[in-house]
PyMOL Python script that loads the backbone (N, CA, C, O; Angstrom):
from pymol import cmd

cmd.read_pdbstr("""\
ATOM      1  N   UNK A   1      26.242 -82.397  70.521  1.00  0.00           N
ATOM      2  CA  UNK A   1      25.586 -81.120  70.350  1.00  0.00           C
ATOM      3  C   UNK A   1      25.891 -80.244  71.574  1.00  0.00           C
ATOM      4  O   UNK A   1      25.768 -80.770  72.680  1.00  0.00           O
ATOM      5  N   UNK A   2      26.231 -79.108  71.500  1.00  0.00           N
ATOM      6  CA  UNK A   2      26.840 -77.918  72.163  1.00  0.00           C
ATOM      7  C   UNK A   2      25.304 -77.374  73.324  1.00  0.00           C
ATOM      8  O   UNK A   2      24.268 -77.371  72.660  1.00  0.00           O
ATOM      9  N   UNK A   3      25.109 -77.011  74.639  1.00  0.00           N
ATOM     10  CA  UNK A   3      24.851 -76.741  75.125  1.00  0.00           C
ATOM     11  C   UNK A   3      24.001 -75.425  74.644  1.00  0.00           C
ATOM     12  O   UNK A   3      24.702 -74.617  74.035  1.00  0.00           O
ATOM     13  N   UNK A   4      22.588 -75.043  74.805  1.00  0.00           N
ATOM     14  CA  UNK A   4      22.148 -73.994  74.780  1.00  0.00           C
ATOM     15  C   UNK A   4      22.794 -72.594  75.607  1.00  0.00           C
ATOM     16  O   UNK A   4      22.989 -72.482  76.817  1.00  0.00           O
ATOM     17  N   UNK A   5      22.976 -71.880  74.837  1.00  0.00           N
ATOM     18  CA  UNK A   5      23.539 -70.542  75.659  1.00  0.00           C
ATOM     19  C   UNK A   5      23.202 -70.182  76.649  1.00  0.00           C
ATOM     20  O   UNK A   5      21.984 -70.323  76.541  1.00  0.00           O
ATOM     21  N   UNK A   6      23.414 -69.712  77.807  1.00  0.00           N
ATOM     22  CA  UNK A   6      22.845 -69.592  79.349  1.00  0.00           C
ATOM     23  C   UNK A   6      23.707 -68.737  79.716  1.00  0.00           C
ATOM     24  O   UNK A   6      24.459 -68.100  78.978  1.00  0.00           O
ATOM     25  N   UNK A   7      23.613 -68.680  81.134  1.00  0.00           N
ATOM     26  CA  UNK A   7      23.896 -67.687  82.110  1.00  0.00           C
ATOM     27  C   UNK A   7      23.553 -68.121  83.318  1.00  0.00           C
ATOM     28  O   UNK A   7      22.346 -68.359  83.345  1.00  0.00           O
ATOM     29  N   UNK A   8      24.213 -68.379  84.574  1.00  0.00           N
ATOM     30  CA  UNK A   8      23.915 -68.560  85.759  1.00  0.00           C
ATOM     31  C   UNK A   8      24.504 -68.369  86.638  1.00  0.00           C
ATOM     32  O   UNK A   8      25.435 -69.125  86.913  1.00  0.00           O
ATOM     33  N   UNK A   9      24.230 -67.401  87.341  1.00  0.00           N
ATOM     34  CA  UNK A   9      24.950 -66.445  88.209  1.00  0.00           C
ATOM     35  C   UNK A   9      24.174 -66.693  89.678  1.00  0.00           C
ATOM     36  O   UNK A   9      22.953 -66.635  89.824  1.00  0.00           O
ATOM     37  N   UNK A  10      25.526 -67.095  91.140  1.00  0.00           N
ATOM     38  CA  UNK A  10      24.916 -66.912  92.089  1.00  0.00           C
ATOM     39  C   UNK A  10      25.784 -65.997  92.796  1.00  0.00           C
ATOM     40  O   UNK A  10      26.874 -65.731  92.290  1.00  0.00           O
ATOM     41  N   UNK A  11      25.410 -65.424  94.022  1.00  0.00           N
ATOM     42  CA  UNK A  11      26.098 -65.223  95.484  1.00  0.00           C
ATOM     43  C   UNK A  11      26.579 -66.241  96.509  1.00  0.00           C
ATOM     44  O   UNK A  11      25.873 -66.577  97.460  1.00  0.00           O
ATOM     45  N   UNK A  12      27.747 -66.703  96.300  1.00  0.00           N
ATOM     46  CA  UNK A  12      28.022 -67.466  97.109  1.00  0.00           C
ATOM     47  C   UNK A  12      28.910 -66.762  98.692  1.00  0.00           C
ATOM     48  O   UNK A  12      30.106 -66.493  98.809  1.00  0.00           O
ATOM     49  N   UNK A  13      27.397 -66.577 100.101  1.00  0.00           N
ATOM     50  CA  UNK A  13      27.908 -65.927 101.059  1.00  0.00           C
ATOM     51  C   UNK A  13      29.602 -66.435 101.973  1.00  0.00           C
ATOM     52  O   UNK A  13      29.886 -67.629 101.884  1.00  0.00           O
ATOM     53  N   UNK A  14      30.130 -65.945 102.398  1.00  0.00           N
ATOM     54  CA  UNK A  14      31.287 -66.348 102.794  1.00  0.00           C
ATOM     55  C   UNK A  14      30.429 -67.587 104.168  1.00  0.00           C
ATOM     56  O   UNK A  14      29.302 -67.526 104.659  1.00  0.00           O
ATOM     57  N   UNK A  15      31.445 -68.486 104.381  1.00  0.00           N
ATOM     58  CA  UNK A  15      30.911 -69.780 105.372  1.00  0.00           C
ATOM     59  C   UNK A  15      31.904 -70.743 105.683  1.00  0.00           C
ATOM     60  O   UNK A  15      33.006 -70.988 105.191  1.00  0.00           O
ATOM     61  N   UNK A  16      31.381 -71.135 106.435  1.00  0.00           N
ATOM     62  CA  UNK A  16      32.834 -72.566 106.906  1.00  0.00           C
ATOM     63  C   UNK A  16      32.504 -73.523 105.323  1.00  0.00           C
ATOM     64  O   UNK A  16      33.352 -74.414 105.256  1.00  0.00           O
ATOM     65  N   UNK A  17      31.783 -73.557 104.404  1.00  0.00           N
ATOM     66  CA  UNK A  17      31.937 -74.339 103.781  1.00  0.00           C
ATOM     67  C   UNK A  17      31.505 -73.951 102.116  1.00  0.00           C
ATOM     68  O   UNK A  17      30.823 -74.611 101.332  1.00  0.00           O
ATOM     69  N   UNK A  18      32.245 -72.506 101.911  1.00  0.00           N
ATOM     70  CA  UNK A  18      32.185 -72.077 101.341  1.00  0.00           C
ATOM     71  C   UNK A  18      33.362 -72.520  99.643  1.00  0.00           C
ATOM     72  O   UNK A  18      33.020 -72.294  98.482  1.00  0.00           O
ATOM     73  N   UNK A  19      34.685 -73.158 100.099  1.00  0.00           N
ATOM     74  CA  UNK A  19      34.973 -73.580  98.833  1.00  0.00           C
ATOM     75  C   UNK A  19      34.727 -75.328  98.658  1.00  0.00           C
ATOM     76  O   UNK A  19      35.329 -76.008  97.827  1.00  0.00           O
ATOM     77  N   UNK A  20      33.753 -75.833  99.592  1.00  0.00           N
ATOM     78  CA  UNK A  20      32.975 -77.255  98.828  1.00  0.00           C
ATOM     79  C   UNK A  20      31.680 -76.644  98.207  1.00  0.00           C
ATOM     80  O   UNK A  20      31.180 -77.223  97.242  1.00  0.00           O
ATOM     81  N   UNK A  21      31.299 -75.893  98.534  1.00  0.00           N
ATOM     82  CA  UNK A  21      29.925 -75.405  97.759  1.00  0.00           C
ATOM     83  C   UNK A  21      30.604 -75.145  96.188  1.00  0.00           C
ATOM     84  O   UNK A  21      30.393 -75.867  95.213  1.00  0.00           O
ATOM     85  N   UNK A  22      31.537 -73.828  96.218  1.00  0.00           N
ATOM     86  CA  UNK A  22      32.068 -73.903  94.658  1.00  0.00           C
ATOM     87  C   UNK A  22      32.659 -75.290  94.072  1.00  0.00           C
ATOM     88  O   UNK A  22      32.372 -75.584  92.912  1.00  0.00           O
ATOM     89  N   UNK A  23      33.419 -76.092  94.785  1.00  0.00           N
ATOM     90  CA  UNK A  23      33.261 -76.795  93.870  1.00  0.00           C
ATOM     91  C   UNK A  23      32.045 -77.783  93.302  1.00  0.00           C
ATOM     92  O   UNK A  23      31.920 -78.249  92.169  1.00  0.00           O
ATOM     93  N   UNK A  24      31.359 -77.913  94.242  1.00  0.00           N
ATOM     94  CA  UNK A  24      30.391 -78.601  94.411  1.00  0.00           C
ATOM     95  C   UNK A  24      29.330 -78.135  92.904  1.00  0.00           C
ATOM     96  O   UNK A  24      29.006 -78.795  91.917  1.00  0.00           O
ATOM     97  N   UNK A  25      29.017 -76.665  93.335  1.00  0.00           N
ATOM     98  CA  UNK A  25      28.553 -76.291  92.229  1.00  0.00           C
ATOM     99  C   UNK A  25      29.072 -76.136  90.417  1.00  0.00           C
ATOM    100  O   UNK A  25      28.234 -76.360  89.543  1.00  0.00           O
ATOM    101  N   UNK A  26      30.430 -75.761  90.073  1.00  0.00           N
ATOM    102  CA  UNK A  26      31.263 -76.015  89.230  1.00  0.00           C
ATOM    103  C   UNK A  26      31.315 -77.313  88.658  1.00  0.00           C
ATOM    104  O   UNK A  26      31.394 -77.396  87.432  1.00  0.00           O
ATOM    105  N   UNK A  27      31.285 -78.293  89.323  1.00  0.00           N
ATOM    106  CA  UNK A  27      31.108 -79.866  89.032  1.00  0.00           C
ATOM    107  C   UNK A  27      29.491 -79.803  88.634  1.00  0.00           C
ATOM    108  O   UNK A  27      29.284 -80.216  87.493  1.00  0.00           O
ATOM    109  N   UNK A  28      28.705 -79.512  89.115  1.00  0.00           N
ATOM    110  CA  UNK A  28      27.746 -79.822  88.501  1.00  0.00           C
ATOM    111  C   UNK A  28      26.964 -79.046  86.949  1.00  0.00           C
ATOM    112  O   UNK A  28      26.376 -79.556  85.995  1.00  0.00           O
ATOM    113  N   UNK A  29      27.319 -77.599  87.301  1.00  0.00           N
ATOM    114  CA  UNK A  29      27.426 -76.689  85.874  1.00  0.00           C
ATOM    115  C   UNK A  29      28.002 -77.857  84.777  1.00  0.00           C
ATOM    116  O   UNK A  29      27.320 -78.647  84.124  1.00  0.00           O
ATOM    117  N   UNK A  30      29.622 -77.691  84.790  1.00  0.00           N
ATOM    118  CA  UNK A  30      30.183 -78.558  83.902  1.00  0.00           C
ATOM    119  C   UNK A  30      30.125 -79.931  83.734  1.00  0.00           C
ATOM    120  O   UNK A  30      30.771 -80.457  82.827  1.00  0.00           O
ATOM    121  N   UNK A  31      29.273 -80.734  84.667  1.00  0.00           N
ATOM    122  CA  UNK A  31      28.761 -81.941  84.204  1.00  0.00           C
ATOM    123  C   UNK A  31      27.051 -81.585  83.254  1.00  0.00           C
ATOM    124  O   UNK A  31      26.439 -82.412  82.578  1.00  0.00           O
ATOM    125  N   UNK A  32      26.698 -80.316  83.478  1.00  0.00           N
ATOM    126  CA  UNK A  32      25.486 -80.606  82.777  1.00  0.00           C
ATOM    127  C   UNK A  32      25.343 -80.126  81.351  1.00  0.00           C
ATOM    128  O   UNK A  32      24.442 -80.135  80.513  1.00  0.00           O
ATOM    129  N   UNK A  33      26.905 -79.596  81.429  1.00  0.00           N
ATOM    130  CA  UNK A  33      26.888 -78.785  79.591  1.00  0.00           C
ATOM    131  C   UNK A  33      28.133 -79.945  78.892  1.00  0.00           C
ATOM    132  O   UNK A  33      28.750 -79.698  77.856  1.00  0.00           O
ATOM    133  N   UNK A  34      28.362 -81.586  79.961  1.00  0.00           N
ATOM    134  CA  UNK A  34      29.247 -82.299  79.416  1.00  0.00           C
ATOM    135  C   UNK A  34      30.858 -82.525  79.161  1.00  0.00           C
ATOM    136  O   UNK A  34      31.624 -83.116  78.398  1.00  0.00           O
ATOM    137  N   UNK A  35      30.859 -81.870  80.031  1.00  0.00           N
ATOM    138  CA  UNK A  35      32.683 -81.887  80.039  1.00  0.00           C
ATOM    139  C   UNK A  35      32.726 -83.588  80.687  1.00  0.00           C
ATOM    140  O   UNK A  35      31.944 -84.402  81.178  1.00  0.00           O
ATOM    141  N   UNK A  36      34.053 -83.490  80.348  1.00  0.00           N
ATOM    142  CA  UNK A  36      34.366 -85.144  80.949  1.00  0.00           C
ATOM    143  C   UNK A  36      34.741 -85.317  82.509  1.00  0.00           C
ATOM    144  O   UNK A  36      34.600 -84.227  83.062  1.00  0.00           O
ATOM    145  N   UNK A  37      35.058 -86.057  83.172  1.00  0.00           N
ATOM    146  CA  UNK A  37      35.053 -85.992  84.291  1.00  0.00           C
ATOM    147  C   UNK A  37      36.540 -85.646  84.540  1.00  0.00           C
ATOM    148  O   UNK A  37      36.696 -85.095  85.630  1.00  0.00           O
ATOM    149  N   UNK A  38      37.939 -85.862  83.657  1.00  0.00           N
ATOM    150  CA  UNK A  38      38.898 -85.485  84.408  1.00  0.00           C
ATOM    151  C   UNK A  38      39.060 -83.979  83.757  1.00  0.00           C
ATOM    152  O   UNK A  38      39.914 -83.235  84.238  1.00  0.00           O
ATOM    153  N   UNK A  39      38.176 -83.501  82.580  1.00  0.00           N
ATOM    154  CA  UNK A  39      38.570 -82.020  82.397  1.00  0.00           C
ATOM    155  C   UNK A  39      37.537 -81.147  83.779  1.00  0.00           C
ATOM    156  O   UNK A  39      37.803 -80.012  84.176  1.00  0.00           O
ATOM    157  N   UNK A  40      36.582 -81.850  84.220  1.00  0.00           N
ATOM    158  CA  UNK A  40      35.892 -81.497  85.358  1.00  0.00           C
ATOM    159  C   UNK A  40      36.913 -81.132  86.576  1.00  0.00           C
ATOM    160  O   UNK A  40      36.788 -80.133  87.284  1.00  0.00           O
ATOM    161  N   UNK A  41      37.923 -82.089  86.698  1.00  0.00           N
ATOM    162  CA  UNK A  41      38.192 -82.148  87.551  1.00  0.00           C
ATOM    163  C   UNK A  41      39.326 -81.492  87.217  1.00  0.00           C
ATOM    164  O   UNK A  41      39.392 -80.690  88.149  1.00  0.00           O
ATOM    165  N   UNK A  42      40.489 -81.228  86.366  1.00  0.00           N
ATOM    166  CA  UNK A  42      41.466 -80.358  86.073  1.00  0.00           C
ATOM    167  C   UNK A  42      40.922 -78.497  86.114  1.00  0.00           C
ATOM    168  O   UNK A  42      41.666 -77.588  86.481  1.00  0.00           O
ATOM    169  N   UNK A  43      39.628 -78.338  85.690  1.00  0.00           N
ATOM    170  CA  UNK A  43      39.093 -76.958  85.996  1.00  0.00           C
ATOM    171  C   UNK A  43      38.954 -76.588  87.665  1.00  0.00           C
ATOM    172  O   UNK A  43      39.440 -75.690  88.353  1.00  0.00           O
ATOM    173  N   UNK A  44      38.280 -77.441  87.885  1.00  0.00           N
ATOM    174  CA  UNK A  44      37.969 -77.467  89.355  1.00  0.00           C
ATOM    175  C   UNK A  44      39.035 -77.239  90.413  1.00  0.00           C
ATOM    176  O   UNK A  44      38.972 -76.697  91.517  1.00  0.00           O
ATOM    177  N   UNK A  45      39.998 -77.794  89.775  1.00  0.00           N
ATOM    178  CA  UNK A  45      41.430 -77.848  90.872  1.00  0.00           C
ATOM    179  C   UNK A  45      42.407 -76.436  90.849  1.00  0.00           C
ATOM    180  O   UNK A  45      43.173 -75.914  91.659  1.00  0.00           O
ATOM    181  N   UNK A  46      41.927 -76.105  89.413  1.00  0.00           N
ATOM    182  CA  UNK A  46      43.082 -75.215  88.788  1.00  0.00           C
ATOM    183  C   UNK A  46      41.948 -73.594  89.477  1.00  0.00           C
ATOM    184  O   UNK A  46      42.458 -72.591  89.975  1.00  0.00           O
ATOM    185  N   UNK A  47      40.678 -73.775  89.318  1.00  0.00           N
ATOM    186  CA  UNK A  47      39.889 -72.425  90.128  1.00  0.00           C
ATOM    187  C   UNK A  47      39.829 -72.978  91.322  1.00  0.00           C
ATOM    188  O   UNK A  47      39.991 -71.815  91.692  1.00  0.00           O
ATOM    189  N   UNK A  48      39.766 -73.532  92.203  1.00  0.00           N
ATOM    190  CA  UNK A  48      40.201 -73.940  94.064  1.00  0.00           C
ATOM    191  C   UNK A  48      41.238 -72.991  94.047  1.00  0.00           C
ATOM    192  O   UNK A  48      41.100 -71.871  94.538  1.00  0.00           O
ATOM    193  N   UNK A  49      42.512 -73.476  93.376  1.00  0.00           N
ATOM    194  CA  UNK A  49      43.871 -72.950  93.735  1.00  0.00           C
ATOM    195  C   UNK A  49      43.694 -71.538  93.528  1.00  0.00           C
ATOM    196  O   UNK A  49      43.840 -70.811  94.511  1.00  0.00           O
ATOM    197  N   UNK A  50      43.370 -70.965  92.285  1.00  0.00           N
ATOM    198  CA  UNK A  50      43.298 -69.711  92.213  1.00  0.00           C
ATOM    199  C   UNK A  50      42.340 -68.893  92.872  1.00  0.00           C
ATOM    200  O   UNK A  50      42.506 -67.673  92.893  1.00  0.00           O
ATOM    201  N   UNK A  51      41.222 -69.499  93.488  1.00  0.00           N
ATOM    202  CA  UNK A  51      40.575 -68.569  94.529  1.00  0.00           C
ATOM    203  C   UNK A  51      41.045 -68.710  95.659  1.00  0.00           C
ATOM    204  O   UNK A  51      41.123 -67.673  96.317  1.00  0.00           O
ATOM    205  N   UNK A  52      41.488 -69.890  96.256  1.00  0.00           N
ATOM    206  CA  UNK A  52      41.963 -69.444  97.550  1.00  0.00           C
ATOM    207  C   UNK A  52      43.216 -68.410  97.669  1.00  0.00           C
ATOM    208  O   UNK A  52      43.639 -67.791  98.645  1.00  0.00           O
ATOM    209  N   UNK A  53      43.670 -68.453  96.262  1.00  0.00           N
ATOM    210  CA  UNK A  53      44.929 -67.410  96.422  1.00  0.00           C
ATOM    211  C   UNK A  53      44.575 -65.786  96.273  1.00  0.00           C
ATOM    212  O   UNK A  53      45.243 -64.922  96.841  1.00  0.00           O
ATOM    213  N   UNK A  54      43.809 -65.597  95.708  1.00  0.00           N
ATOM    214  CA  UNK A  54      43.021 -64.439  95.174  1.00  0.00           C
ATOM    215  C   UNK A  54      41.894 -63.759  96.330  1.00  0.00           C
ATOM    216  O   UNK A  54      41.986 -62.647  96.850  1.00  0.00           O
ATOM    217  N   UNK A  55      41.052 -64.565  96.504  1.00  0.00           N
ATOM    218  CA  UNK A  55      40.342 -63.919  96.986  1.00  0.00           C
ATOM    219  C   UNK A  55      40.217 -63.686  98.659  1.00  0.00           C
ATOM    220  O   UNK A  55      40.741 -64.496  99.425  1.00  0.00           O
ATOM    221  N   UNK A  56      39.523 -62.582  99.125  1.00  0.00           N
ATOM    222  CA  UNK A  56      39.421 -61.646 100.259  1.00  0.00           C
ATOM    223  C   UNK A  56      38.474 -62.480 101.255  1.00  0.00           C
ATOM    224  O   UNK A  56      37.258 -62.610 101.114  1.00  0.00           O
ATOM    225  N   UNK A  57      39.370 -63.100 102.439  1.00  0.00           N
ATOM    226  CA  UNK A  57      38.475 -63.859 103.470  1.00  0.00           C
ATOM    227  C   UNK A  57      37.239 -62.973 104.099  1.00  0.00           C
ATOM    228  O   UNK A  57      37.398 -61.783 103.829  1.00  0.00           O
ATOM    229  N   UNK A  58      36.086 -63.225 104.842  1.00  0.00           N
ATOM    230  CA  UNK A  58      35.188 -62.873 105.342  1.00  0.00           C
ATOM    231  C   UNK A  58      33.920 -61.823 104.310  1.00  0.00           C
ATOM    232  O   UNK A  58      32.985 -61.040 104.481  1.00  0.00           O
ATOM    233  N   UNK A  59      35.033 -62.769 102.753  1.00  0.00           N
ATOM    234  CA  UNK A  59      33.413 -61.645 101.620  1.00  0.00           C
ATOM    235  C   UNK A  59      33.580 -62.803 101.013  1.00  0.00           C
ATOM    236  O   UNK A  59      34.484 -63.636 100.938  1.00  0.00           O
ATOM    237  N   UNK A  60      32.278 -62.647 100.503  1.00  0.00           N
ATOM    238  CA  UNK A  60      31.504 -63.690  99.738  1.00  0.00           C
ATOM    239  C   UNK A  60      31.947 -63.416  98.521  1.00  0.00           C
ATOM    240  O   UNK A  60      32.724 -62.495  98.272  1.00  0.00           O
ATOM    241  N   UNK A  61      31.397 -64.333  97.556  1.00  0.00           N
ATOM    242  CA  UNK A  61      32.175 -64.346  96.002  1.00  0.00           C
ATOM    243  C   UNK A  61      30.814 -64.050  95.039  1.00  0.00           C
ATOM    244  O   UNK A  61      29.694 -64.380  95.431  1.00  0.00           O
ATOM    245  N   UNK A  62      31.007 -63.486  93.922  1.00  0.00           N
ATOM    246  CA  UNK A  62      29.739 -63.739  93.308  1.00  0.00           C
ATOM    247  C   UNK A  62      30.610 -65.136  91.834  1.00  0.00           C
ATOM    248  O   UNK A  62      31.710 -65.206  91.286  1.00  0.00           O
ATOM    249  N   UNK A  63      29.483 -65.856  91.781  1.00  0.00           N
ATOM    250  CA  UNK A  63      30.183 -66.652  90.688  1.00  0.00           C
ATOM    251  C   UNK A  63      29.203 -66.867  89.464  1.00  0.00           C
ATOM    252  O   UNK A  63      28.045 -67.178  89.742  1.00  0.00           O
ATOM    253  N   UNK A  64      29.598 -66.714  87.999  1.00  0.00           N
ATOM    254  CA  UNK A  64      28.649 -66.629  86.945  1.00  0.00           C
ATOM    255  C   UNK A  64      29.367 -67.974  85.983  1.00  0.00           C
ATOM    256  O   UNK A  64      30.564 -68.247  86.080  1.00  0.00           O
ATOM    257  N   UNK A  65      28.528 -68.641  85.174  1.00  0.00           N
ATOM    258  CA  UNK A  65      29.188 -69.505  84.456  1.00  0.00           C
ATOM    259  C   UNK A  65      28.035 -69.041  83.127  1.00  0.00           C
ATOM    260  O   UNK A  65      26.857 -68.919  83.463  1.00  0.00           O
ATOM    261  N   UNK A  66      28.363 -68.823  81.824  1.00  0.00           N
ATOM    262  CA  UNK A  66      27.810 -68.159  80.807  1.00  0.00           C
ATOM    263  C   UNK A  66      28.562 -68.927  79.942  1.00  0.00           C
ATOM    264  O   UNK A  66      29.768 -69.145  80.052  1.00  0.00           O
ATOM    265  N   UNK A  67      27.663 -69.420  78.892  1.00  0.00           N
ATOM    266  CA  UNK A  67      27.976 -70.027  77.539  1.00  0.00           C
ATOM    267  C   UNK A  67      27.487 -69.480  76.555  1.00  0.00           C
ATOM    268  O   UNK A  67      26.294 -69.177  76.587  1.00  0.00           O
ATOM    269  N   UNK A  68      28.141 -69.252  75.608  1.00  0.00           N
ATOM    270  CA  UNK A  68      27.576 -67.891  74.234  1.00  0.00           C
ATOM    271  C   UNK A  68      28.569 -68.929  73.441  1.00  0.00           C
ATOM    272  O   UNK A  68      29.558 -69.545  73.838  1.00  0.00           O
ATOM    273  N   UNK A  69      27.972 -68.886  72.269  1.00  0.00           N
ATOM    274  CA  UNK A  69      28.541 -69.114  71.217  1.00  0.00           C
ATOM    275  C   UNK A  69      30.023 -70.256  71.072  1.00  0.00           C
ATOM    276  O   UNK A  69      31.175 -70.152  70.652  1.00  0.00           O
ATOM    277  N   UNK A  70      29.271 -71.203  71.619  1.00  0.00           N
ATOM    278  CA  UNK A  70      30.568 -72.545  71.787  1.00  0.00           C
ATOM    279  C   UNK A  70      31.366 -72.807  72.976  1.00  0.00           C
ATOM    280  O   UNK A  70      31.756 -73.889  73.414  1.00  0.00           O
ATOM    281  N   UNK A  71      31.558 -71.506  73.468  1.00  0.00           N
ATOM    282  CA  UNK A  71      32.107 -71.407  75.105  1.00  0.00           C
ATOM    283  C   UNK A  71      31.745 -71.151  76.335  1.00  0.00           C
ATOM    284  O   UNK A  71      30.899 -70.279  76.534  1.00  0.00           O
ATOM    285  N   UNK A  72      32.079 -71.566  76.953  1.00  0.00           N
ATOM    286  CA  UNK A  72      31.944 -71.432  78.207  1.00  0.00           C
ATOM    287  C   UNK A  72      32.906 -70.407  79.212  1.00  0.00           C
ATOM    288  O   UNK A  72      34.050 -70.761  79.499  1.00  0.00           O
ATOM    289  N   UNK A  73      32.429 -69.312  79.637  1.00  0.00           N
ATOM    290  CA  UNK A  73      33.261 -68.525  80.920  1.00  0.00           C
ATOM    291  C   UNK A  73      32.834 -68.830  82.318  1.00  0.00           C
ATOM    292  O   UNK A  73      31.750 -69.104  82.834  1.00  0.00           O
ATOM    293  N   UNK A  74      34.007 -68.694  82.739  1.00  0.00           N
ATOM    294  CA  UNK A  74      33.541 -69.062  84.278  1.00  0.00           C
ATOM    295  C   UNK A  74      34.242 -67.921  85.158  1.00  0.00           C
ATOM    296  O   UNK A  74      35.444 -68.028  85.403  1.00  0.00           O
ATOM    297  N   UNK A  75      33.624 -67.006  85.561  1.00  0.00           N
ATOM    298  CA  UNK A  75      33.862 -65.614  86.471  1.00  0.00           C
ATOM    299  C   UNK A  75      33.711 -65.695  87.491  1.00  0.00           C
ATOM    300  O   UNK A  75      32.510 -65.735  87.759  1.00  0.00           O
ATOM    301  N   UNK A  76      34.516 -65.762  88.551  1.00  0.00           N
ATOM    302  CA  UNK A  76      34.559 -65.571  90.068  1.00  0.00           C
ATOM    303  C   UNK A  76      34.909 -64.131  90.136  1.00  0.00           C
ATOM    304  O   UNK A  76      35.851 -63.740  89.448  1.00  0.00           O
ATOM    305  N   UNK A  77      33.991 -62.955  91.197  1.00  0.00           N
ATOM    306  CA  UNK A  77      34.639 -62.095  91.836  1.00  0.00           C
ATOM    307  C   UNK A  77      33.873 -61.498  92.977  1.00  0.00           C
ATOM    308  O   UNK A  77      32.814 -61.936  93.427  1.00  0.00           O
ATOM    309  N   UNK A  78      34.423 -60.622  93.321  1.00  0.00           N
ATOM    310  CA  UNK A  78      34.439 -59.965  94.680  1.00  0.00           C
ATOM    311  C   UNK A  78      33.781 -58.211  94.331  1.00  0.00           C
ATOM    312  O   UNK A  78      34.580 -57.467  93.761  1.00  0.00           O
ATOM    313  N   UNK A  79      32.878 -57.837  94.556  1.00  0.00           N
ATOM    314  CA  UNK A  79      32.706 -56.909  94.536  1.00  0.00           C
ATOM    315  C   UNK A  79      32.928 -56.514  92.618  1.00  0.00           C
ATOM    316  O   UNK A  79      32.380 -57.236  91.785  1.00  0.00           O
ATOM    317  N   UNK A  80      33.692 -55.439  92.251  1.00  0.00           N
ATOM    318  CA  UNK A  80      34.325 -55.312  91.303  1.00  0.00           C
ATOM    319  C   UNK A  80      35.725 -55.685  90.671  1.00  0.00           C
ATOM    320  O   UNK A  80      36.374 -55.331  89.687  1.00  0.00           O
ATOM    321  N   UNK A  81      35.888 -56.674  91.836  1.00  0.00           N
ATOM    322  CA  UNK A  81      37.353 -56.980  91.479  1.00  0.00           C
ATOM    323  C   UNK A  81      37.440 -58.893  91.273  1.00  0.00           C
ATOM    324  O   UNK A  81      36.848 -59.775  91.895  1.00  0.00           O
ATOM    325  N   UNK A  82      38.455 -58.976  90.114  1.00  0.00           N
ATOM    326  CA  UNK A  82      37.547 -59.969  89.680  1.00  0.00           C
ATOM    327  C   UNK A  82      38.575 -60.813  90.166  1.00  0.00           C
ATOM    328  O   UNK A  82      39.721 -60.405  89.979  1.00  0.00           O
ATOM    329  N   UNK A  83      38.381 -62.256  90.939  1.00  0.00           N
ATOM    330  CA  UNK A  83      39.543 -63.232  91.464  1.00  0.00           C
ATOM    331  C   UNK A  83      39.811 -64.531  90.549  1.00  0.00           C
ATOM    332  O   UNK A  83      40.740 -65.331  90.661  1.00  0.00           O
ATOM    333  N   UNK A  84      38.588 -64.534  89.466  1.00  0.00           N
ATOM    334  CA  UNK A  84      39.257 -65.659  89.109  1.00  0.00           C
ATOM    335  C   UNK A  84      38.557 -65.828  87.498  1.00  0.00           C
ATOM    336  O   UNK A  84      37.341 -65.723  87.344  1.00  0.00           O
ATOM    337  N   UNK A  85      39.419 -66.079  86.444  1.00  0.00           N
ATOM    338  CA  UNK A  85      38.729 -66.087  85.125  1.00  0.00           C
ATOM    339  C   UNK A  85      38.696 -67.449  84.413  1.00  0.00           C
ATOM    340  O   UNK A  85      39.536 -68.059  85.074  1.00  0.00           O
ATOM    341  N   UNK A  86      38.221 -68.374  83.411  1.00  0.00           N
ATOM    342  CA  UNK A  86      38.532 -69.012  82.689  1.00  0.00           C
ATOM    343  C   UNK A  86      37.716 -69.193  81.324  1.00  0.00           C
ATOM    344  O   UNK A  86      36.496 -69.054  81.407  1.00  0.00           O
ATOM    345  N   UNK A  87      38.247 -69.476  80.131  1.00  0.00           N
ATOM    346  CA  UNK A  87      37.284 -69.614  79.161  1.00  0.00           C
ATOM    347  C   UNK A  87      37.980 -71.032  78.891  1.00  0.00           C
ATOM    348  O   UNK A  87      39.128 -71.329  79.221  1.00  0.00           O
ATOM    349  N   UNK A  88      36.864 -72.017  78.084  1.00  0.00           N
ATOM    350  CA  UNK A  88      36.734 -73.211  77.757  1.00  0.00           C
ATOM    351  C   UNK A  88      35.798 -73.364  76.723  1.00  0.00           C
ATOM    352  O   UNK A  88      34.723 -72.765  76.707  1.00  0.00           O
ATOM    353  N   UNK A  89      36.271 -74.349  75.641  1.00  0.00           N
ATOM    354  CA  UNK A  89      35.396 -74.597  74.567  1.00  0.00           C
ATOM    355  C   UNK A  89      34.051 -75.090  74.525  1.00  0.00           C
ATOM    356  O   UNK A  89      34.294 -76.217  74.093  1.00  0.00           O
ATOM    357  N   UNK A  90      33.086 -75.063  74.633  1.00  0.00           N
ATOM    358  CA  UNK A  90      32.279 -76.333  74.713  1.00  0.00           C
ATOM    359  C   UNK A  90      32.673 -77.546  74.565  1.00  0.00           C
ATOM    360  O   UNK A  90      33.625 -77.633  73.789  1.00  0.00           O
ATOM    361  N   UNK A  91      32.200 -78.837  75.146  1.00  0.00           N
ATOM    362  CA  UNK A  91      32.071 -80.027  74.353  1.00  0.00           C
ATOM    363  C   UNK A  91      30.920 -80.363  73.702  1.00  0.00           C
ATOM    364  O   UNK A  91      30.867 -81.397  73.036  1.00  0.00           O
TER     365      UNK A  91
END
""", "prot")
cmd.dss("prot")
cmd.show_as("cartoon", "prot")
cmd.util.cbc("prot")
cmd.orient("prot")
């Protein structure tokens, strides 16, 4: 059974330990709506890479993970500019 629809959006401030917190947090989102542990870990690796490439050192990120209707988005950005996208099916 598919995850209730949600929304959870934080500010994650810029910090010395600012991309273990995202993943940190990402792993736990997608362990609680059931992904498996190596699609956990293939998302996780594939948004690391693309935020450290993307996004603007000394600013913080805002990050939202929203499930509507079977899927899951996962939005990283900066201000109005957005560094990092993905959509995924539910499991």
């Amino acid at each position: 059974m598919a995850a209730a629809d949600f929304t959870f959006s934080l500010h994650l401030a810029e910090g010395v330990r600012f991309e273990e917190m995202l993943r940190d947090l990402t792993d736990s989102v997608l362990r609680y709506v059931g992904y498996s542990a190596d699609v956990i870990a293939a998302i996780v690796d594939e948004m690391r890479s693309r935020v450290t490439a993307a996004r603007r050192r000394g600013v913080g990120c805002d990050v939202a993970f929203r499930a509507h209707g079977g899927d899951l988005e996962i939005l990283v950005s900066q201000g109005s500019e957005s560094v990092y996208r993905t959509l995924h099916r539910l499991p």
